[in-house]
C-alpha positions as CSV (number, residue, x, y, z in Angstrom):
1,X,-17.2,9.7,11.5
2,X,-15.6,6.3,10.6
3,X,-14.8,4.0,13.4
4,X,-11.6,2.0,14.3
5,X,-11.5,-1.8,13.0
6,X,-8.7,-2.7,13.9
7,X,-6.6,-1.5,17.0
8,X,-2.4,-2.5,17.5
9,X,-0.9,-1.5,20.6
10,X,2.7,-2.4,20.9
11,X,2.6,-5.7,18.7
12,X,5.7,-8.1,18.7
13,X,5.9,-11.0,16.9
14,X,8.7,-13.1,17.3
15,X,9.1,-16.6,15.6
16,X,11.6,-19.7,16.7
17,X,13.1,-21.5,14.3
18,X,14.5,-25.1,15.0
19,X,16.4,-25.5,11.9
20,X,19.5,-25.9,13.6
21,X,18.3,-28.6,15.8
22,X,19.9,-32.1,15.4
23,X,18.2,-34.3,13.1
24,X,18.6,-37.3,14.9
25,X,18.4,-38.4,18.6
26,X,22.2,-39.7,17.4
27,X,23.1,-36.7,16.5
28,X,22.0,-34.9,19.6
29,X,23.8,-37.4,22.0
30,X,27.1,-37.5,19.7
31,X,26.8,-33.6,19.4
32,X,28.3,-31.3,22.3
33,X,26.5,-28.6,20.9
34,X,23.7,-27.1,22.7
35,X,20.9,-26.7,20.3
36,X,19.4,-23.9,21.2
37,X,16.3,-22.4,18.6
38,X,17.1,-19.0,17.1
39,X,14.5,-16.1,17.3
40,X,13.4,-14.4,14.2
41,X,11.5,-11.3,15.2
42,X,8.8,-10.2,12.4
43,X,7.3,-7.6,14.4
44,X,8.6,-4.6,16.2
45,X,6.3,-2.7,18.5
46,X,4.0,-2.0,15.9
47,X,0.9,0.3,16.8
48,X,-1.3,1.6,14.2
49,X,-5.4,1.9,14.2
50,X,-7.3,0.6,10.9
51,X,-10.6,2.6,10.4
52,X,-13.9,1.4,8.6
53,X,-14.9,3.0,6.0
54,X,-10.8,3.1,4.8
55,X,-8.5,1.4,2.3
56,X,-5.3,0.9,3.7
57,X,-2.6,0.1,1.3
58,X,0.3,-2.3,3.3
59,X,4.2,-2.0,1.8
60,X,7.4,-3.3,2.3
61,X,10.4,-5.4,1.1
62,X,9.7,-8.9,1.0
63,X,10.0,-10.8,4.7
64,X,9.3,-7.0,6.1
65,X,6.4,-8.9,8.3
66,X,3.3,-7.9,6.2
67,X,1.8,-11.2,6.0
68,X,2.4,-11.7,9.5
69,X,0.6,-8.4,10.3
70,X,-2.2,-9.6,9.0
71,X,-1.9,-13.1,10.4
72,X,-1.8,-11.0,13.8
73,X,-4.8,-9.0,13.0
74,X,-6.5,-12.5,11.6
75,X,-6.0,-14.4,14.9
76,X,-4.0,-16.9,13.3
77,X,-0.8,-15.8,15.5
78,X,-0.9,-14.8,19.2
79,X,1.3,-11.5,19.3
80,X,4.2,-12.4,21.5
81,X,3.5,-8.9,22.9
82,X,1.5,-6.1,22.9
83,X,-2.3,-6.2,22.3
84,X,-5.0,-6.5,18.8
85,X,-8.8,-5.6,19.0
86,X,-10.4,-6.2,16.1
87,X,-14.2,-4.9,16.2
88,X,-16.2,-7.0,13.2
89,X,-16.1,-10.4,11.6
90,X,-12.3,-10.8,10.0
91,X,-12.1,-12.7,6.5
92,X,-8.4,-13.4,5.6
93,X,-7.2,-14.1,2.1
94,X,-4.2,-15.2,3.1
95,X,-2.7,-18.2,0.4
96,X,-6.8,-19.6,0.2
97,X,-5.7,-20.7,-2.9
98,X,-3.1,-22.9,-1.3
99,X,-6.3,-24.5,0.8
100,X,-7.4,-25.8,-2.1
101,X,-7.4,-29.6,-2.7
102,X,-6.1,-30.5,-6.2
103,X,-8.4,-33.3,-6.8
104,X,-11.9,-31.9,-5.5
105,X,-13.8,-29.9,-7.8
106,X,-14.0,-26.4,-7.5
107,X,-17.5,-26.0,-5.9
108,X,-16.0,-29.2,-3.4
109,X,-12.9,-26.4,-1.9
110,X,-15.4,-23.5,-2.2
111,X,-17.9,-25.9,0.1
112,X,-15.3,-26.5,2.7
113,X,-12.5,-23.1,2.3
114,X,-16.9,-21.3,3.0
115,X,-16.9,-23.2,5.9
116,X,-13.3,-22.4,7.1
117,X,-13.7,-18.5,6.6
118,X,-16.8,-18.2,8.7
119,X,-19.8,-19.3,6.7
120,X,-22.5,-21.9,7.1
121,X,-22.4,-24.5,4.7
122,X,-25.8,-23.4,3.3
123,X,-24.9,-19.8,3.1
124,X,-21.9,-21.0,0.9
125,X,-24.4,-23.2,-1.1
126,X,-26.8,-20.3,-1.6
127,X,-23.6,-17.6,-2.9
128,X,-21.9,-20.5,-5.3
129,X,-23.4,-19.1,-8.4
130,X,-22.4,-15.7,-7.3
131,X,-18.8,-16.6,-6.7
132,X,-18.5,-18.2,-9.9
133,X,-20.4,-15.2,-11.7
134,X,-17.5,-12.9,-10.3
135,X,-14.7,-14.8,-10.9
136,X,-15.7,-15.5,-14.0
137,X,-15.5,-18.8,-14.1
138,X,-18.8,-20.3,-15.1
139,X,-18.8,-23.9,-16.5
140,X,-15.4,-24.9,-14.4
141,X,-18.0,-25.3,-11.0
142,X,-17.3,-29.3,-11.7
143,X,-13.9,-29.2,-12.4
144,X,-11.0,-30.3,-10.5
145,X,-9.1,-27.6,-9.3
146,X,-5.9,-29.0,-10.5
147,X,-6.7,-28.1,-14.0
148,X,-7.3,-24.8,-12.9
149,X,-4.5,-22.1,-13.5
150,X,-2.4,-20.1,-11.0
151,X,-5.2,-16.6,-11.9
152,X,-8.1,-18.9,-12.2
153,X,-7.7,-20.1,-8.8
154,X,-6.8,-16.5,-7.3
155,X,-9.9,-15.3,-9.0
156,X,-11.6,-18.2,-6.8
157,X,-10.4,-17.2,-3.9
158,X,-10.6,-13.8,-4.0
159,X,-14.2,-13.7,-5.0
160,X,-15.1,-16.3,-2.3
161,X,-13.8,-13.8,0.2
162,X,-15.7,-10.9,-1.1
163,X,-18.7,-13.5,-0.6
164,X,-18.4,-13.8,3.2
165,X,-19.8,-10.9,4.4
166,X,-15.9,-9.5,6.1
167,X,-16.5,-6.5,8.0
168,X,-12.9,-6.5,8.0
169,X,-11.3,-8.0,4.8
170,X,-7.9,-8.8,4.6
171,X,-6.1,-9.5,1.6
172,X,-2.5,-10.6,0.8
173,X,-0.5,-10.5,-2.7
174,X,-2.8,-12.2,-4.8
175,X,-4.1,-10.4,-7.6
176,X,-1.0,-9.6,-9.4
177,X,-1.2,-13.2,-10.8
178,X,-5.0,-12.5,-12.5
179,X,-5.4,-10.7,-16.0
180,X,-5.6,-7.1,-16.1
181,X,-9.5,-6.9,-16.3
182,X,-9.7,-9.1,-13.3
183,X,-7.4,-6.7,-11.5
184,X,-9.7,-3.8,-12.2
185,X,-12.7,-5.8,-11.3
186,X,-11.3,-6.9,-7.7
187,X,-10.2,-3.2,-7.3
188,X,-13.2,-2.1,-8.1
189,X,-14.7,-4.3,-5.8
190,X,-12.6,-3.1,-2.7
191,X,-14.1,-0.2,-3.4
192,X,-17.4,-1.1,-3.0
193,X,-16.1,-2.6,0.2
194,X,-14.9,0.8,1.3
195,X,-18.5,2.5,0.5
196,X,-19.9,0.2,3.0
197,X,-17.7,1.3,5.6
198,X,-16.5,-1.7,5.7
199,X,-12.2,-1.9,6.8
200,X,-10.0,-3.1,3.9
201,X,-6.1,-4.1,4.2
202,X,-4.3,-4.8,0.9
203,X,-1.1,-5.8,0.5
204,X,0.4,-5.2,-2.7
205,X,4.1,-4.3,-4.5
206,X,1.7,-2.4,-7.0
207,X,2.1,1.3,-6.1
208,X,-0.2,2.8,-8.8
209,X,-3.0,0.7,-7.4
210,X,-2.6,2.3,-3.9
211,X,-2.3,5.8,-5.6
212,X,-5.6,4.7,-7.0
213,X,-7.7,3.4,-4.4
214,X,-6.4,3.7,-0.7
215,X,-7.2,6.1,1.3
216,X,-3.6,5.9,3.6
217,X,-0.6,3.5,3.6
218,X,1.3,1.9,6.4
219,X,5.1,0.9,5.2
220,X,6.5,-1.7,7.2
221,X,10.6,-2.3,7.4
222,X,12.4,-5.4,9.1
223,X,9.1,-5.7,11.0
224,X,9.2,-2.1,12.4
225,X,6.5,0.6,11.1
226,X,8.1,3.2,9.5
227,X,6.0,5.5,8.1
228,X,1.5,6.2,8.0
229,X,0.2,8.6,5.6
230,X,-1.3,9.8,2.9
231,X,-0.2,7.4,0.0
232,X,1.7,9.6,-1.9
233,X,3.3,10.7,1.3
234,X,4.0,6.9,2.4
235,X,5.0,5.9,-1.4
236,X,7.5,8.5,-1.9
237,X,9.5,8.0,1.1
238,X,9.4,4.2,0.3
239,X,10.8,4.5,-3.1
240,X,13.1,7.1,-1.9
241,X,14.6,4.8,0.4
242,X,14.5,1.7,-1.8
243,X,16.5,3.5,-4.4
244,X,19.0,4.9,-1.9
245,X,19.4,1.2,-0.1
């Protein structure tokens, strides 16, 4: 029987934004206004268990609180309340692409963005030809990554990830922007992910991809969860509701 990942109990999330603070010291002493910072909540008591061994597909409108689901689940934001246990090493792709210095090469960013995710710099040495092999991007090791495209450096990124040895991957909105065989290929590879009961979140706007490969979906609205299922389950009701909003 698998075994849970990831465990949510209750998770808030709640952001402040200061964009409505003066932008002067001048402005603040001039000002009567009390410049207070507004709370933007991205999370709403969410609980929901993520099993190994599992695909789970991750939906919603835009600025539903997906990505900062799985920044929660990452570590990379405290929950203002509520608990996360994660049971495994976590590997987020979450923007890596945007890690990426412009002017280094390619095998410079995968050297460091290695190190970031979790892996010693050796280990990262020792998996470069492997990540390049997958991504398909042999004889652009040297080059800088500027010259790269948007899919070349998604490809990149997502292979590095699949490199690091996740027992719980996380990956965010990134392969829409890499040709169709690549798509197929990173799908496929998620899949291989799954076999090695090994926990997998994808989030994705591309239904037919979650009818294909997940094995249940959790659809997140203004930050509250609002249906887990099966996928067809999850999907219909989603699309129902988008058409009728």
């Amino acid at each position: 029987m698998n075994s849970v990942a990831v465990r949510l109990q209750n998770v808030w999330k709640v952001f402040k934004s200061y964009r409505a603070q003066p932008r002067s010291v001048k402005e603040a002493i001039l000002s009567f206004r009390r410049w207070n910072p507004v709370e933007v909540v991205a999370l709403r008591g969410v609980t929901a268990e993520i099993w190994r061994g599992q695909i789970t597909g991750l939906i919603g409108r835009n600025g539903s609180g997906k990505t900062t689901l799985l920044g929660v689940i990452a570590g990379i934001y405290e929950p203002t309340e509520g608990t996360v246990e994660t049971d495994g090493r976590v590997v987020a792709l979450l923007g890596v692409t945007g890690g990426f210095h412009p002017e280094l090469t390619a095998t410079e960013n995968l050297l460091f963005a290695g190190t970031v995710l979790g892996l010693r710099l050796s280990e990262v040495r020792d998996r470069l030809k492997d990540i390049f092999e997958f991504a398909e991007l042999n004889g652009f090791e040297e080059a800088p990554t500027r010259t790269y495209s948007q899919g070349m450096l998604v490809r990149l990124g997502f292979s590095l990830g699949i490199h690091c040895d996740a027992d719980i991957l996380l990956v965010d909105e990134q392969l829409q922007s890499t040709d169709l065989s690549f798509q197929h290929k990173a799908l496929e590879a998620l899949t291989r992910y799954r076999a090695q009961g090994k926990a997998v979140v994808l989030v994705t706007h591309e239904m037919f991809w979650l009818e294909r490969i997940a094995d249940r979906v959790l659809w997140l609205h203004q930050g509250v969860l609002r249906a887990d299922g099966t996928p067809e389950q999850v999907i219909a009701q989603y699309v129902s509701q988008s058409g009728a909003d």
